[in-house]
Phi, psi and omega in degrees: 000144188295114174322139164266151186236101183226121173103339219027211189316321196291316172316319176299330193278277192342273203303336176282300190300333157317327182256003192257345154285348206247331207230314166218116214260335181250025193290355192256303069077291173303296139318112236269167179300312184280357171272307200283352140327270206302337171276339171297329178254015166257341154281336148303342184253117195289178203191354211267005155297320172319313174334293203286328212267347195237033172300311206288005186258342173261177186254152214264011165234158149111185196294213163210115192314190169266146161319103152350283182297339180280306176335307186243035131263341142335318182317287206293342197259326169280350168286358206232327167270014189043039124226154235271331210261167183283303176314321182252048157244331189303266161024270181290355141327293209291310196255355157224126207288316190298302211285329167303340165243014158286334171283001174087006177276152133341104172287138192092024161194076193260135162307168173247191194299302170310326182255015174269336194285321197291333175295307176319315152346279187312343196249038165247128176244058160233153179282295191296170167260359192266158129273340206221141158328083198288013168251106154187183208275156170333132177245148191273156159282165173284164182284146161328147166291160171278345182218143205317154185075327195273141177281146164307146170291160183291138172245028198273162207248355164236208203227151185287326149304286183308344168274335149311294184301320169317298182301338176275322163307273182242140189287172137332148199209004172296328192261359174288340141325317170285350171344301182313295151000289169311319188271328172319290166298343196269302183295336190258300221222338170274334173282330169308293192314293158333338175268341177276010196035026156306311192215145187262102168276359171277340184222079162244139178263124199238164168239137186230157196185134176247139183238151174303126127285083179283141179250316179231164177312319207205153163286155189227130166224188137199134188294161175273307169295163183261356181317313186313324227255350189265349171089045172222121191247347178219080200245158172272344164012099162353095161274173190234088182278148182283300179274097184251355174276015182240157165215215182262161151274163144226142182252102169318344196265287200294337184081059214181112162297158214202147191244143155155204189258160160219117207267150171240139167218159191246161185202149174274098192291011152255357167287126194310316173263021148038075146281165161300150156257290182215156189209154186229077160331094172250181186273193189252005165270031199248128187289197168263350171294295196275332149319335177287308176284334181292287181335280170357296180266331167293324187301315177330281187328295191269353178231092189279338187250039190260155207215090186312124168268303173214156165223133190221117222249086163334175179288312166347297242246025218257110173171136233271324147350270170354279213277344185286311182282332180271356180275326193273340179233061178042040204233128184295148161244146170227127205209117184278098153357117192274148175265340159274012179250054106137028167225166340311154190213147141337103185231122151084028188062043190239328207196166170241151181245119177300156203277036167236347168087002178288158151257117166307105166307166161338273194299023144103017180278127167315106194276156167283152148307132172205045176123194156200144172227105174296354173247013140230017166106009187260122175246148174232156170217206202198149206281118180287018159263336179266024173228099200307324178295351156297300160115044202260160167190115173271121172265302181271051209302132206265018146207148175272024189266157188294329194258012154102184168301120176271126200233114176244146195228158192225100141337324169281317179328290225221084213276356183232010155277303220237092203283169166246096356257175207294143184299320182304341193277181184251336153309324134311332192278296204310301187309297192305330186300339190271004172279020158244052140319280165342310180304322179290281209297326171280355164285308168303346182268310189269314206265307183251016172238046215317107160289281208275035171243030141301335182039032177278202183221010205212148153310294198339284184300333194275344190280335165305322183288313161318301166268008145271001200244352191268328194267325197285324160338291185289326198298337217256344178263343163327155173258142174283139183309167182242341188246016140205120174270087141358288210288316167343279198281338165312336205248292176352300191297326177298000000 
């Protein structure tokens, strides 16, 4: 049967103030300041869109579902009470009456378990729960780094320029089972934020960064084949994996290989609460370079009239393919210089370029800025002795003119030494200081929404945890109405 829908949001604000006088009668009194935080802002929060959007998903027999919209604001409401797993929200449904009736329920008549999986169903547009074939052969891990900190080398088998192309062509299809999903987060809480100028999607700078998700201890497999009984024990054979989009990793933070996901997310580096944008599960040997193009071009995909401004990048993402495709569709990069992909390098026999993309004179000093003309692509810079404030002296100055050398680089040479504007300026340092957003936002995700004590088994579920944990994100940043209080109108009625 099709969900019934009757009063919209103003009904729920009735049924929460109704039962919450009938149930807790002393609650402004009772109740610690951060529950009634979380409760101010889910009585602001409508929800009764939802109703509409997930009519076509149920079937017009058979019983008459839970309400859409009570359902996944319960979702939001155990991201929010930390806790993760379905059985025990049913549970704390059941046995504490405030969280059944900030979720829209009747107390004493709360879903079970079964009908939280049936929702989770509906906001899937997959048969499977999986993306990837879960029989196929063994994959190796990547190699360990040689030094504490350092990420593994890319173990991906195509080169990041042909995957550009690939990509351009034809887009990513990894994020389309979540698609709904997606449409969800868009319509309810990232175009909101945006009517709320949290983020400018007409010019938006995004930072992007991929982080470790562990999902299991270990990999879980079983073989196939007949290799074992034969005394062959480390055969490529086929396997039959429980988790197959996930495989190990290694995560640089802990210094460990690691079983799980490597989740990439885009993020609004100009946004005050380092929201979320978009987000990608890929496996965990898959690098950040290439975590970058997949996410990427899938957001293209699902956000078609959103219009990229800057992008901002670790050393990681250092790679000449990048700035060449960003050039081409007007988009600044700010990418921090890798050192081992190929500076200071000999430019034009005269000078050398330092690991900031500055040019280094003859006598090995760092030249000064002395301009730029962004419309043809040029930067200069000036002999740091004839520029006092530096405090450079030279006995053997590499021209005899009064006002020094001058030195102009092209943009066009060598478009990922030498950006517009330059690493060294501080127009650059201030923009770039803003990719650790990212850092914030995958922190907020993994440490105070604890994301990885989901413990699931399936992309399905992690990606439902994920984009409940992306809306609370946005949910949290909201300014609270000012013209109805929950607690206001509670304490009135008393």
């Amino acid at each position: 049967m099709k969900p019934s829908v009757s009063g919209g949001h103003s009904a729920y604000q009735d049924l929460v103030l109704d039962q919450l006088r009938k149930y807790y009668p002393s609650a402004a009194d009772s109740l610690p300041a951060s529950t009634w935080e979380i409760m101010e802002r889910f009585w602001n929060l409508d929800l009764s869109q939802v109703d509409s959007l997930m009519h076509d998903r149920y079937s017009v027999f058979g019983p008459a579902p839970r309400t859409p919209s009570a359902m996944l604001r319960s979702v939001l409401l155990s991201v929010e009470f930390k806790i993760p797993a379905v059985t025990q929200w049913v549970s704390a449904l059941r046995q504490n009456h405030l969280y059944a009736i900030l979720s829209g329920f009747q107390v004493g008549d709360t879903p079970g378990i079964g009908t939280f999986y049936d929702f989770f169903h509906r906001l899937w547009d997959a048969d499977k729960p999986n993306l990837r074939n879960p029989i196929h052969q063994p994959k190796k891990p990547p190699a360990k780094p040689g030094k504490k900190g350092e990420k593994a080398a890319s173990v991906e088998k195509i080169r990041i320029e042909r995957l550009l192309e690939i990509l351009q062509e034809s887009p990513p299809d990894e994020s389309d089972p979540a698609k709904f999903l997606f449409t969800l987060f868009k319509d309810l809480f990232l175009h909101p934020s945006a009517d709320q100028g949290l983020i400018d999607l007409k010019q938006l700078a995004l930072s992007g960064d991929g982080t470790p998700v562990r999902t299991g201890a270990r990999e879980r497999k079983k073989r196939l084949c007949s290799c074992l009984d034969n005394g062959i024990h480390n055969c490529d054979c086929d396997r039959k994996y429980s988790q197959p989009d996930c495989d190990i990793g290694w995560d640089s933070h802990r210094n460990c290989y690691y079983f799980g996901y490597d989740l990439y997310m885009l993020t609004a580096s100009d946004s005050e609460s380092d929201l979320p944008v978009f987000p990608l599960l890929g496996p965990a040997s898959r690098h950040d370079l290439h975590g970058f193009a997949y996410t990427f071009f899938s957001m293209k995909k699902c956000l078609p009239d959103v219009s990229v401004s800057k992008v901002i990048l670790d050393s990681a993402h250092d790679a000449m393919p990048l700035y060449k495709y960003f050039k081409k569709e007007s988009i600044t990069p700010f990418i921090d210089l890798n050192w081992k992909a190929g500076a200071p390098v000999a430019y034009k026999s005269t000078f050398t370029v330092g690991k900031d993309g500055v040019p280094i004179c003859r006598a090995g000093f760092k030249m000064h800025p002395n301009g730029k003309d962004p419309l043809h692509e040029y930067l200069f810079y000036r002999c740091p002795a004839k520029y006092k404030k530096s405090g450079c002296f030279c006995d053997h100055p590499c021209s005899d003119s009064f006002y020094g050398r001058v030195v102009k680089l092209s943009s066009k040479d060598n478009p990922r030494l030498f950006n517009i504007p330059p690493r060294d300026s501080v127009e650059w340092k201030a923009e770039y200081n803003a990719r650790t957003s990212s850092e914030r936002c995958n922190k907020r995700e993994k440490i105070d929404y604890k994301l990885e004590d989901g413990r699931h088994r399936s992309s399905w579920m992690w990606y439902c945890r994920l984009y409940s944990i992306m809306m609370c994100q946005h949910l949290d940043a909201w300014a609270l109405s000012k013209t109805s209080s929950l607690k206001d109108l509670f304490c009135k009625a008393a």
